[in-house]
Every structure is written in structure tokens, then in C-alpha cells.
N, C-alpha and C positions, 0 to 999 in steps of 0.2 A: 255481541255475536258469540254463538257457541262453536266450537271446533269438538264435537265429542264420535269421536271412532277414527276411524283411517284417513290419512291426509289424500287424496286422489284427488283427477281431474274434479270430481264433483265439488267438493269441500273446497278446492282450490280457485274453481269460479263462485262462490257463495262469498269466500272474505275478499277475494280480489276486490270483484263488480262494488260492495260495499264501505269497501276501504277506497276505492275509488269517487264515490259519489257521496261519501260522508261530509266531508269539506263543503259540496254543493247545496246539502241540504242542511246546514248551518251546524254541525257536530263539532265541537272542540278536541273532543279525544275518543278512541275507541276501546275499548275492551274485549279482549279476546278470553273468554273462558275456556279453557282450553281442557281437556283427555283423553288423550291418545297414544295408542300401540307403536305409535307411526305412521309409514306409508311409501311415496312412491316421489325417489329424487326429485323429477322434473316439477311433479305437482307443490311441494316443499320450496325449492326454489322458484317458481312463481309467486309462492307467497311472502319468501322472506324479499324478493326485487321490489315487491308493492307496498310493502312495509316500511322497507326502507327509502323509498320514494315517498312517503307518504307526505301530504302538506300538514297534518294533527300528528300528533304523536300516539302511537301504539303500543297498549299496558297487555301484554297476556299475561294472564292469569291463569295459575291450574287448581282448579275447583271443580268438585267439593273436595273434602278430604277423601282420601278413599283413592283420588284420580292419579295421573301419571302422567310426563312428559317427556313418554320414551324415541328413542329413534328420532325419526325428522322434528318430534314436539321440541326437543333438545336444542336444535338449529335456529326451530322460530322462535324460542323462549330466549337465546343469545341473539336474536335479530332485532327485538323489539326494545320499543325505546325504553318501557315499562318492562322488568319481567320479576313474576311477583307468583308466589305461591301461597297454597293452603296450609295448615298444621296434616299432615297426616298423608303427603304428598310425594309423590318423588321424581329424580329426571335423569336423564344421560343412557346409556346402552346405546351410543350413537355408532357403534360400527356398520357400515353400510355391505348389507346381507340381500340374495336372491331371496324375494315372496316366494320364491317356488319350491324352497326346502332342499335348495344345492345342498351338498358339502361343503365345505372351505376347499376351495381351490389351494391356501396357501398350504393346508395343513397338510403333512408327512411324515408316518412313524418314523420315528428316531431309527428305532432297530434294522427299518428296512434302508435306513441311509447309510449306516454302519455295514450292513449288506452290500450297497452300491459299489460305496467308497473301497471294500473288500473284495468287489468284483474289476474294480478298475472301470467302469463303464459309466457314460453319462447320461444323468437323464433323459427320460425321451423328449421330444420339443415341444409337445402338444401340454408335456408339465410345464416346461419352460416358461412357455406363452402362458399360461394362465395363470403361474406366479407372476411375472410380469404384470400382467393385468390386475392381479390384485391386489400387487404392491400401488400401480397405480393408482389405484378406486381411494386407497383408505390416505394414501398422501394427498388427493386431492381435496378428500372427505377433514382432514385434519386441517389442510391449509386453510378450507372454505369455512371451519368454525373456528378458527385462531382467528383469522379477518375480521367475524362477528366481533369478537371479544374483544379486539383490538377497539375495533369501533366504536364500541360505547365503552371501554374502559373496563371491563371485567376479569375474569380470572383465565389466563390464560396457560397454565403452566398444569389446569388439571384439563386441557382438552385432548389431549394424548391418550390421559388414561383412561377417557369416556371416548374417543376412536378407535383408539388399536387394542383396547383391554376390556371395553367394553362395559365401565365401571358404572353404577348409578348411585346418586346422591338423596339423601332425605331431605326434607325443606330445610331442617335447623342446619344440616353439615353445605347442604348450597350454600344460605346464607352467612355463614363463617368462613370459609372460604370466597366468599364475592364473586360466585355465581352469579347469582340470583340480587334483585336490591333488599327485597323485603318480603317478610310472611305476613297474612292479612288473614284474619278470622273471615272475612264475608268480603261480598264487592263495596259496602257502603264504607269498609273501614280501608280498602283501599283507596279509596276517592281520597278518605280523609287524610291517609301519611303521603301520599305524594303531592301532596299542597305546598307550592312554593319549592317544590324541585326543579333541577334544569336537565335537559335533555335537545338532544342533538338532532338538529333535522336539515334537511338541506338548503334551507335558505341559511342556517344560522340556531345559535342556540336559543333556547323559550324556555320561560319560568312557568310552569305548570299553576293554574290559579284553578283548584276542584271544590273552593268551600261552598258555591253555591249550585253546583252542577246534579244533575240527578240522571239516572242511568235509562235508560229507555231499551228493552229491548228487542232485537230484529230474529225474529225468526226466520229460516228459512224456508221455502216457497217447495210445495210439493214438487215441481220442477227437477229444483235442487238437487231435491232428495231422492228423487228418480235416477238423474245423473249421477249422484254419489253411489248409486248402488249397481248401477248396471257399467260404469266404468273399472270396477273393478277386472283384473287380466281374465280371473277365472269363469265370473259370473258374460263377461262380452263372450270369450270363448264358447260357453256354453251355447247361450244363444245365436250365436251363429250355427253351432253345427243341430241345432235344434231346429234353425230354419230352413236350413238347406235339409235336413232330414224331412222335414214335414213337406216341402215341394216335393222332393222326390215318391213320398207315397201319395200324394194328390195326383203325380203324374201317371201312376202306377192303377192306380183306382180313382180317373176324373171324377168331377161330378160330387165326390165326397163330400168335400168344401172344407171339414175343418179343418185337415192337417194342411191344407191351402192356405187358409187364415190365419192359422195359429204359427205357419213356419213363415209367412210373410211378415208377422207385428214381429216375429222375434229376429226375422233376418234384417228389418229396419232399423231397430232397436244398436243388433249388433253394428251395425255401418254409424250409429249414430255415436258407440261408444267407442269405436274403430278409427274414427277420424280424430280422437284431441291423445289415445292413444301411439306410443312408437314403436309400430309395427316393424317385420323382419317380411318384406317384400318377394323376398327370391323365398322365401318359407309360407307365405300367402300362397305362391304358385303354386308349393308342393302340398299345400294342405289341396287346392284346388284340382290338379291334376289325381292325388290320390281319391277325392271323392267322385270326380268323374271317369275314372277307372273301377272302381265302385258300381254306380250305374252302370257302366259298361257288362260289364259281365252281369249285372243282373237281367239286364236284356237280350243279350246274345254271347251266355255263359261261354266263358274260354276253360272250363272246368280247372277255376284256379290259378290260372298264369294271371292274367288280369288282377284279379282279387287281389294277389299276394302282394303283387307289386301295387295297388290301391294303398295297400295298410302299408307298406310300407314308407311309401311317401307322405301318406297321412300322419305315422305317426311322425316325421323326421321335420315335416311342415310344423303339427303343434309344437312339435319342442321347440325349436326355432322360433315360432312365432314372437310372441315378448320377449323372448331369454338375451337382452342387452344389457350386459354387464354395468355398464356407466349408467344404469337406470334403475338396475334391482327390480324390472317389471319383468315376470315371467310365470309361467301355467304350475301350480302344483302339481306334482309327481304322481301323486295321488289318482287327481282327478285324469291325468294325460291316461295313465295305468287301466282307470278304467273304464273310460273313451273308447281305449282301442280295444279292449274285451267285447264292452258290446258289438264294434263294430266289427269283430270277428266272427261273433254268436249270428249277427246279421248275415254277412257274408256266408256263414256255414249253413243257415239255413235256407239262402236262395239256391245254393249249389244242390242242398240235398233234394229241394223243389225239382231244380233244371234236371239233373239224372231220374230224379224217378221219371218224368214230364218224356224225358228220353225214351227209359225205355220199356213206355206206355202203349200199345197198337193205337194205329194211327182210327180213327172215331169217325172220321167228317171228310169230304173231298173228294177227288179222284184217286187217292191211293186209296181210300178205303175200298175202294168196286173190285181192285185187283183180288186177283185167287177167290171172288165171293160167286158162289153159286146162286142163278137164276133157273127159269122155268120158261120153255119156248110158250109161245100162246098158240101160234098159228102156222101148221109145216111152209118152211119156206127153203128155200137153194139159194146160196149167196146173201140176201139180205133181206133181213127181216126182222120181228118185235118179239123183244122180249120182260118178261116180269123178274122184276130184280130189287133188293131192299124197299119193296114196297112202292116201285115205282114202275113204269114202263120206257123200258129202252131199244134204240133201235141198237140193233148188233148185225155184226158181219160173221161169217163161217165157209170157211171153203168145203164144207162137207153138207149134204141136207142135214135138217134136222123135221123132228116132228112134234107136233103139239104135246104139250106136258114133256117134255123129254130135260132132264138137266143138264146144264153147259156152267162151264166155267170162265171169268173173265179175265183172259191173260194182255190184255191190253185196251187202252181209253182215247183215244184221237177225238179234240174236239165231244161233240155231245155222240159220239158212235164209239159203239164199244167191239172189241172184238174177242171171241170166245171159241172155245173149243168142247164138243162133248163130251158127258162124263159115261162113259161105255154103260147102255143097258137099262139105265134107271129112269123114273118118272118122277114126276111129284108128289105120286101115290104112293111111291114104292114098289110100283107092277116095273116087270123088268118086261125088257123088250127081245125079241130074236134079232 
């Protein structure tokens, strides 16, 4: 099996389902070839629980040269019963950091704490809390790779410096330090030095026998590969607020159909990469209420009251969304940043719509008849027809009027209109005594 790029839900059900069903279809051992940045707590620890359950024993490997087993790679490579590298490799940088390009919560100028302590005043709590919290993350993050290492017997005195320091190792200085077990030019030479090794599994210890074994490999299934990439925080985000955009101008302009279709595949898409994701629920709401105040005012503009408070729970919603400390899943800064731009350029553009739309003469209706001058057809007293936008109206007048004579309409009851003469004039222009 390959592990090459970010460890997530996707990659996470690809070695699980396989490490799962290995044993069943007659496999002895597995191989994880491994290169990766990292990834995403929970998806990591699903994978090292399945490993370590495993009925075979599990070698990852990090290959080719060139490759890395940084971040969670770190975790799985001291999970596995096997963990064995390339010439030209390297691993550890395991401190557990926000995808979304935080700060360090723990981190605090010096000078400004020399400042503090020289004011007499304590931290605010909201610092408090989030030291706290990050003291927490990296203690649990250090206990859950001492464990590992405890486990299969490895080096446990440099996982400190690869959690809280952030250290990474090349394959020679792993395996000197007992890291790592061994470096292997290729998978075939790995097969061949762990021949007749012991390793730990949960029935009991096994002597690995690989002289006659040959490697078969599983690639993963477009599926997979689909869910590895739309499970990513950034890339589901997007797609949601791409589907709900595209409903809204299908709603805006029926009948269209694409942006129907196209915000539909993506609003499914996102529910689909939404559900093995750990969502922030009470920030689902405010993402939902700020795009439905959105709409709102695009419908029945509040010039802005609406709008503002739209974006602003939109934005409080995205941040929120992923940003679960004990999980490191959360929206790039970046992308939140300019999220809300457009969706402000949007906003400012249906507003500029709504006020001009405003204060446009009205075109069409019964307001339009008002103040418009018509042409009597035929003298009449009290009521009688008149010619008006091209049409023939019956009208009311308390005064006679006479054929071609112009009136004005200062009110519309029903299909009767009622007007008033405009002193003197015809339709010709011939004035009258």
C-alpha cells in the first residue's frame, strides 16, 4: 500500500479497509510505503489503532529517497511493527500544529512578559485558556508517541525532542539512535533483512519468515482517491459554500440549470466529506444563518443591516467550523480571508443593484398611471373613456370634460381611474376658452 501525501479521512479508510481484510485474503505481512507532510489527528490515530490490532504484522516503509515521515508519518512509523526507511529520508517534526496557519498559542514575547510582570497585571484568561490547551495537546501528543515506543521497544528519550522541539531525523541518525529498525535500499531488500525477525502482535510474538514472499501491490481505487481529496477542511469548505452559492443563483435566475447542478454535485459532495469530518455545530448554525441573512437582503434589501450582520456570522461560522484544537483540523486563514471578500464584493454589489432599482420611476402597474396624462375621447359629465399609455380607460371627473381635452391621473380604484383637467389644452395643442 502507498501512503503518499496528507494522512486524512481519505488515506485513512484506504490502509484501514486493507489492513483490515489483508489476513482474509491470505497476506502475511503488509507494507506501507509511506511520504508524507502529515495530516490530521483523528485520521492518524485511526490508522496507528488498525495497525496495532493488526492479525500480520505492519513494515512501513519510507520510500523513495527523497520522501519524509513528517508529522503523523512519525506516529505511524513508531506504530508499526516494521518501521524501516530509505537512504536519503527523514522523520519526526511531530509537534501537533493547526492546518490552518494559527500562531502558537503558547508562544509570548519575552519583552512583552518583562512588560507584564513590570505592570503588576495578569494575563488576560482567554491567554490563559489557550496555554492551557496547548500545554495540553503536546503532553498528550508526547505521552501517545512514548506509548508507541514503549511498545515495540524503541527510542524513547528522543520523543520529546521530536514533540515539543520539533526535531527531525535523517534515516542514518534514526537508525543509530533506535528509531527506526533498519534502512533498506528498495522493498525487495527489505523483505530480505527482516527475515527471521520477531515482532509483537496481539496474540503473541511471531518470527517473521519473508525468504519466499513476493510484494503485490494495492493500489488505491478512484473512490479513495476522491475521498482523500475532498476530505480535506479547506477543499469540503469550499464546496459547500460553492453549493450553496450556486442554489442561490438558480434561485435567483430559475430555469438556468447550471449553477442548479453544479451547486448541487458540490453541496453533496461537501455533506459527504462533512460527515467522517469533526465539525463545530453551534458554528454550522452561524455559517448557515449568515448565508441566509445573505439571501435575505438580496431579496428584500435592508440596505445593509442584514448584509453586515450575514458576513459577520459567516465569517465567525468558518473560523469556527474545524478549528478543534485536539484535532489540528481547521480552514486556512487565507482562504477564510478570501471567502469573505468575495462575499462582500457580492453583498456590495446586490446593494448597489437594490438602491439604484430604488430609485428608478416605477415602469409597470398602477403606480405608473398616477400623474400621467391621457386624452378624453368622447365629452362626457361624471364618467366616461379615456385614452391613456396607449390604452383605453374608463375615468371618473367631477367637472365635464370634452373630446381631445387632457386630464391628469391622480388616482386608480380598481380598473377606474380618476382624473382631473389640465386647464385649456388638447391633444393638438389647440387651447380651449
Amino acid at each position: 500500500m502507498v501512503l503518499d501525501g496528507s494522512v486524512n479521512p481519505g488515506t485513512a479508510h484506504y490502509l484501514v479497509s486493507n489492513i483490515q481484510s489483508a489476513p482474509e485474503e491470505g497476506y502475511d505481512l503488509i507494507i506501507i510505503q509511506m511520504n508524507t507532510p502529515g495530516g490530521l489527528d483523528l485520521a492518524m490515530r485511526d490508522i496507528i489503532r488498525e495497525i496495532l490490532a493488526s492479525k500480520i504484522p505492519v513494515a512501513t516503509y519510507v520510500f523513495p529517497p527523497g520522501s519524509r515521515a513528517a508529522s503523523a508519518g512519525t506516529y505511524i512509523l513508531y506504530a508499526s511493527h516494521i518501521s524501516s526507511m530509505a537512504p536519503a529520508t527523514n522523520l519526526g517534526a511531530a509537534t501537533p500544529v493547526s492546518i490552518g496557519g494559527m500562531p502558537n498559542p503558547g508562544s509570548e514575547d519575552k519583552e512583552g512578559d518583562k512588560e507584564k510582570q513590570g505592570a503588576k497585571k495578569s494575563p488576560p484568561a482567554t491567554d490563559s485558556n489557550q496555554n492551557a490547551m496547548h500545554k495540553k495537546i503536546i503532553n498528550d501528543a508526547e505521552a501517545y508517541l512514548r506509548g508507541l515506543a514503549a511498545y515495540h521497544g524503541r527510542n524513547i528519550d528522543w520523543v520529546k525532542n521530536a514533540v515539543r522541539e520539533g526535531e527531525s531525523l535523517t534515516s542514518k541518525e534514526a537508525l543509530e539512535i533506535g528509531v527506526i529498525d533498519l534502512i533498506a535500499e528498495s522493498p525487495q531488500q527489505l523483505l530480505r533483512d527482516i527475515h527471521n525477525r520477531s515482532v509483537r502482535l496481539p496474540s503473541g510474538k511471531v518470527t517473521l519468515d519473508t525468504a519466499d514472499m513476493s510484494i503485490v501491490e494495492v493500489e488505491p481505487t478512484w473512490q479513495m482517491k476522491l475521498l482523500s481529496i475532498i476530505s480535506d477542511p479547506n477543499i469540503a469548505y469550499i464546496l459547500l459554500l460553492v453549493g450553496i452559492y450556486g442554489l442561490i443563483f438558480e434561485g435567483y435566475n430559475p430555469g438556468t440549470m447550471v449553477p442548479g447542478v453544479i451547486g448541487a454535485i458540490c453541496l453533496l459532495l461537501a455533506f459527504y466529506a462533512l460527515q467522517i469530518l469533526p465539525i463545530n455545530y453551534v458554528a454550522a448554525g452561524l455559517l448557515v444563518l449568515g448565508i441566509a441573512l445573505l439571501v435575505v437582503e438580496a431579496f428584500a434589501p435592508s440596505f445593509g443591516i442584514l448584509g453586515v450582520g450575514g458576513i459577520i456570522a459567516f465569517l465567525f461560522g468558518s473560523f469556527m467550523l474545524f478549528n478543534e484544537p485536539e484535532t489540528g483540523v481547521a480552514i486556512a486563514i487565507p482562504i477564510l480571508v478570501g471567502v469573505t471578500i468575495i462575499s462582500v464584493i457580492l453583498l456590495s454589489f446586490v446593494l448597489t443593484l437594490a438602491i439604484q432599482a430604488k430609485q428608478q420611476p416605477v415602469v409597470s402597474g398602477r403606480e405608473e398611471l398616477l400623474q400621467e396624462v391621457g386624452v378624453v375621447q368622447h365629452d362626457f359629465s361624471g364618467e366616461g373613456w379615456i385614452h391613456i399609455c396607449g390604452e383605453r380607460w374608463k375615468a371618473h371627473c367631477d367637472t365635464p370634460l370634452h373630446a381631445g381635452q387632457q386630464v391628469k391621473v391622480v388616482a386608480v380604484t380598481d380598473l377606474e381611474l380618476t382624473v382631473v383637467p389640465i386647464s385649456g389644452e388638447s391633444s393638438s395643442g389647440d387651447t380651449f376658452s
